[in-house]
Residue frames relative to the residue before (quaternion, step in Angstrom):
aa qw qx qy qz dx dy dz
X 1.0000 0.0000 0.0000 0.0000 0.00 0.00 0.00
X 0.6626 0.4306 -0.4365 0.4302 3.80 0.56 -1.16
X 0.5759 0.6298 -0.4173 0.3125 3.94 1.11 -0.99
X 0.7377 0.4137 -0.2917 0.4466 3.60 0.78 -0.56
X 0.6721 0.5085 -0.3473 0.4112 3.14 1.10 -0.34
X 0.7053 0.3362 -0.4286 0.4537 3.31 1.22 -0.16
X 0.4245 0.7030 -0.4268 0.3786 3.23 0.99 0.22
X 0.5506 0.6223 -0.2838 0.4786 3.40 1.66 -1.14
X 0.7971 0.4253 -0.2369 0.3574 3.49 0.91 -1.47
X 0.6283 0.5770 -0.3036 0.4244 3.39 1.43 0.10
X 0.5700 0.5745 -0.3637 0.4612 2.98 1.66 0.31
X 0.1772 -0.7475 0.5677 0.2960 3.58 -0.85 0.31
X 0.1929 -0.6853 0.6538 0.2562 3.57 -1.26 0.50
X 0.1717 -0.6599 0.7315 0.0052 3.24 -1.75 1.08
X 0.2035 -0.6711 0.7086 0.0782 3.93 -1.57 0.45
X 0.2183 -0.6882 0.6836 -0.1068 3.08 -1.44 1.85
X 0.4874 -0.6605 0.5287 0.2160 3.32 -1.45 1.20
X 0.7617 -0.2307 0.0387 0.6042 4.15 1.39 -0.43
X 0.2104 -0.7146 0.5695 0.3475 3.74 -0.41 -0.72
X 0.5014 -0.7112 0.4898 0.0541 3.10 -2.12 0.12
X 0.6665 0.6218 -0.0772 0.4040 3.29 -0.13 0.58
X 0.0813 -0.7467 0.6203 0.2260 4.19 -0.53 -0.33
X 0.6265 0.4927 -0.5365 0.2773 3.54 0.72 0.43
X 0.3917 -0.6879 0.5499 0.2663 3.57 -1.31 0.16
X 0.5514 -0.3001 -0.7676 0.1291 1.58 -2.00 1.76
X 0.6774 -0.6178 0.2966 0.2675 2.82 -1.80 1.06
X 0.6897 -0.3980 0.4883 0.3569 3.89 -1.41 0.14
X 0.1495 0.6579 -0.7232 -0.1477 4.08 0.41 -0.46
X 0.0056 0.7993 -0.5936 0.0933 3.48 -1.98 0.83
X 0.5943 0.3768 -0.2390 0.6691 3.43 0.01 1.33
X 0.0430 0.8277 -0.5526 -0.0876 3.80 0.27 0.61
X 0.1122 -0.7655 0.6304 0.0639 4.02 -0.83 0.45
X 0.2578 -0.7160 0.6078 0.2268 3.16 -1.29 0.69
X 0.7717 -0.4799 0.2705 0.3178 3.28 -1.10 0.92
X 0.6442 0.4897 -0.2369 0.5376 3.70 1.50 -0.70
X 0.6486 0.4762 -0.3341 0.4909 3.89 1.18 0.09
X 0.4834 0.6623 -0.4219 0.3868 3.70 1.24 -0.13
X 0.6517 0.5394 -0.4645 0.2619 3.95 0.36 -0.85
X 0.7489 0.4104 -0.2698 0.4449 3.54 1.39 -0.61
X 0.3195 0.7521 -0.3706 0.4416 3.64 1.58 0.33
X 0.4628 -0.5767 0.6732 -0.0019 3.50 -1.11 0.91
X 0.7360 -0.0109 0.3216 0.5956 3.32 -0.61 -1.47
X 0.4820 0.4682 -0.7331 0.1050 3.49 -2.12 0.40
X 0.8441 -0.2449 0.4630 0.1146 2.72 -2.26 0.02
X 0.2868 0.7121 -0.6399 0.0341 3.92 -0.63 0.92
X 0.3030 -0.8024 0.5135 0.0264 3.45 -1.01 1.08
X 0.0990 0.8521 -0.4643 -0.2202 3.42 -1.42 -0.31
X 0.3070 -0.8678 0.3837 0.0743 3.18 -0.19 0.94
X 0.3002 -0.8643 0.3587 0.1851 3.57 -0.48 0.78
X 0.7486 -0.3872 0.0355 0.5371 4.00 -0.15 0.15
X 0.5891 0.4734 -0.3398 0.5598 3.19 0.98 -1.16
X 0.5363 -0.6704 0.4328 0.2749 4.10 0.33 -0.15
X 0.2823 0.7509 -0.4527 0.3893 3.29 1.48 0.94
X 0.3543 -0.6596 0.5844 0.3128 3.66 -1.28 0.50
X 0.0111 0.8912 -0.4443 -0.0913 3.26 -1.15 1.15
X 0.5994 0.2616 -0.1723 0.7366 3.15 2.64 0.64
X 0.1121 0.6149 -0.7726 -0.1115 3.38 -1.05 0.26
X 0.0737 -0.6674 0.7270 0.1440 3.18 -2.01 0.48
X 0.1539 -0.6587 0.6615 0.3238 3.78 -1.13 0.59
X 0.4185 -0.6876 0.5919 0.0408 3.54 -1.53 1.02
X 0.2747 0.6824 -0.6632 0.1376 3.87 -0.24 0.53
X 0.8858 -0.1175 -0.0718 0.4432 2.82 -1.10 1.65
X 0.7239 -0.3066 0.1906 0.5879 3.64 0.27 0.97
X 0.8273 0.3792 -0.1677 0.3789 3.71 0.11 -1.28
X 0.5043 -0.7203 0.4505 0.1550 3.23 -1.21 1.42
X 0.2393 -0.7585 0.5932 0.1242 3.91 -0.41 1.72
X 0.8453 -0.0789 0.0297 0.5275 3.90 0.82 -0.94
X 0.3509 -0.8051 0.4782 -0.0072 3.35 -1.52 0.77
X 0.0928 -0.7990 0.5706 0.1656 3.62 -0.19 0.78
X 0.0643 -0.6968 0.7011 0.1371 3.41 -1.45 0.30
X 0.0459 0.8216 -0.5471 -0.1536 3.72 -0.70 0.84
X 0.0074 -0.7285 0.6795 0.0868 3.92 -1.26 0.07
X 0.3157 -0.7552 0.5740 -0.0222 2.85 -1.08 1.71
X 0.4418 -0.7576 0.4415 0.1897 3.76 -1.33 0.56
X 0.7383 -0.4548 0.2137 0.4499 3.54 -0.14 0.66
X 0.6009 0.5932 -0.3445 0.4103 3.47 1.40 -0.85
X 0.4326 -0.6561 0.4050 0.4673 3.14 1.63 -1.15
X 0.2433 0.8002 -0.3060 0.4548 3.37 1.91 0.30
X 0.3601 -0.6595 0.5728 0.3275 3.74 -1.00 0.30
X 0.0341 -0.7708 0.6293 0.0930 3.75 -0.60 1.12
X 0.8217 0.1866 -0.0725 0.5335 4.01 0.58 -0.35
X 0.0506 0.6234 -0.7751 -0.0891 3.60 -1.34 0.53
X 0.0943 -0.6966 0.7061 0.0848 2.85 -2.06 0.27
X 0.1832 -0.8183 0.5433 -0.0415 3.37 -0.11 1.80
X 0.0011 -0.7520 0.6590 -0.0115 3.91 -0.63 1.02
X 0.0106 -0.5999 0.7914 -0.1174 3.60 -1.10 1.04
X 0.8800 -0.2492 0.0914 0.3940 3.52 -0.74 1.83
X 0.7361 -0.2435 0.0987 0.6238 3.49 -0.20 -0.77
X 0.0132 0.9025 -0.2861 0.3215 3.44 1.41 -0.07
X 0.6510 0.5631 -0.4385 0.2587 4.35 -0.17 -0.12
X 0.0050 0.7625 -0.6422 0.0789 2.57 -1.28 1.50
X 0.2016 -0.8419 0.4982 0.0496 3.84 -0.56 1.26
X 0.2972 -0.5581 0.7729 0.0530 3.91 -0.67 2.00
X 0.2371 -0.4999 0.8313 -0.0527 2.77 -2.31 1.02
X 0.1849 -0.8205 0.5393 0.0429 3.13 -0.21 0.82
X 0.3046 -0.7560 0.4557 0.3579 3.79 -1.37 0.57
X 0.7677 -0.1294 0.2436 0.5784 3.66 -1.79 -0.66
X 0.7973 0.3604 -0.2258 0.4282 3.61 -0.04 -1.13
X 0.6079 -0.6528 0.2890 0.3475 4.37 1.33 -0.07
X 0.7950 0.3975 -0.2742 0.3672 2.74 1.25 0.18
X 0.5042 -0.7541 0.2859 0.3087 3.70 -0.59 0.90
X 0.7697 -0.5043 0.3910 0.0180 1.96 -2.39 1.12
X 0.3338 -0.6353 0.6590 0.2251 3.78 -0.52 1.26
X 0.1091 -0.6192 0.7556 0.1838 3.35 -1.68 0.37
């Protein structure tokens, strides 16, 4: 347990106004500072790990989380996994050498 939690504290969270794109990990776009959310609808919370990789996104509408990214990267530093949740929703990309995913 304490391992994940410092793992937690090495992460930094950041807030995005939308992103761009259809590759993974998403584009975040629009940065917000944590004091501009109370009047926000809908955006974008992230986390980023030391090396400054994304390793969550969440879209927010109205307090309650609509979708969820999970990323894991490969030693190369490459995207090797996503995990994309929409409600009950889950759907896991394997991703290749070069980050992008794998057709089955």
């Amino acid at each position: 347990m304490s391992d994940n939690k410092e793992a937690r504290n090495e992460e930094e969270c950041r807030y995005f106004l939308s992103y761009s794109g259809v590759r993974l990990p998403l584009k975040l776009l629009g940065p917000l500072e944590a004091s501009e959310l109370k009047n926000r609808n809908t955006y974008f919370r992230a986390t980023y790990d030391a090396e400054g990789k994304i390793v969550s996104c969440e879209k927010l509408v109205y307090g309650e989380v609509e979708l969820r990214h999970d990323y894991s990267y490969g030693a190369d530093g490459a995207l090797a996994r996503a995990r994309i949740a929409m409600g009950e929703d889950v759907s896991e990309i394997d991703c290749g050498a070069d980050g992008a995913p794998l057709r089955s």
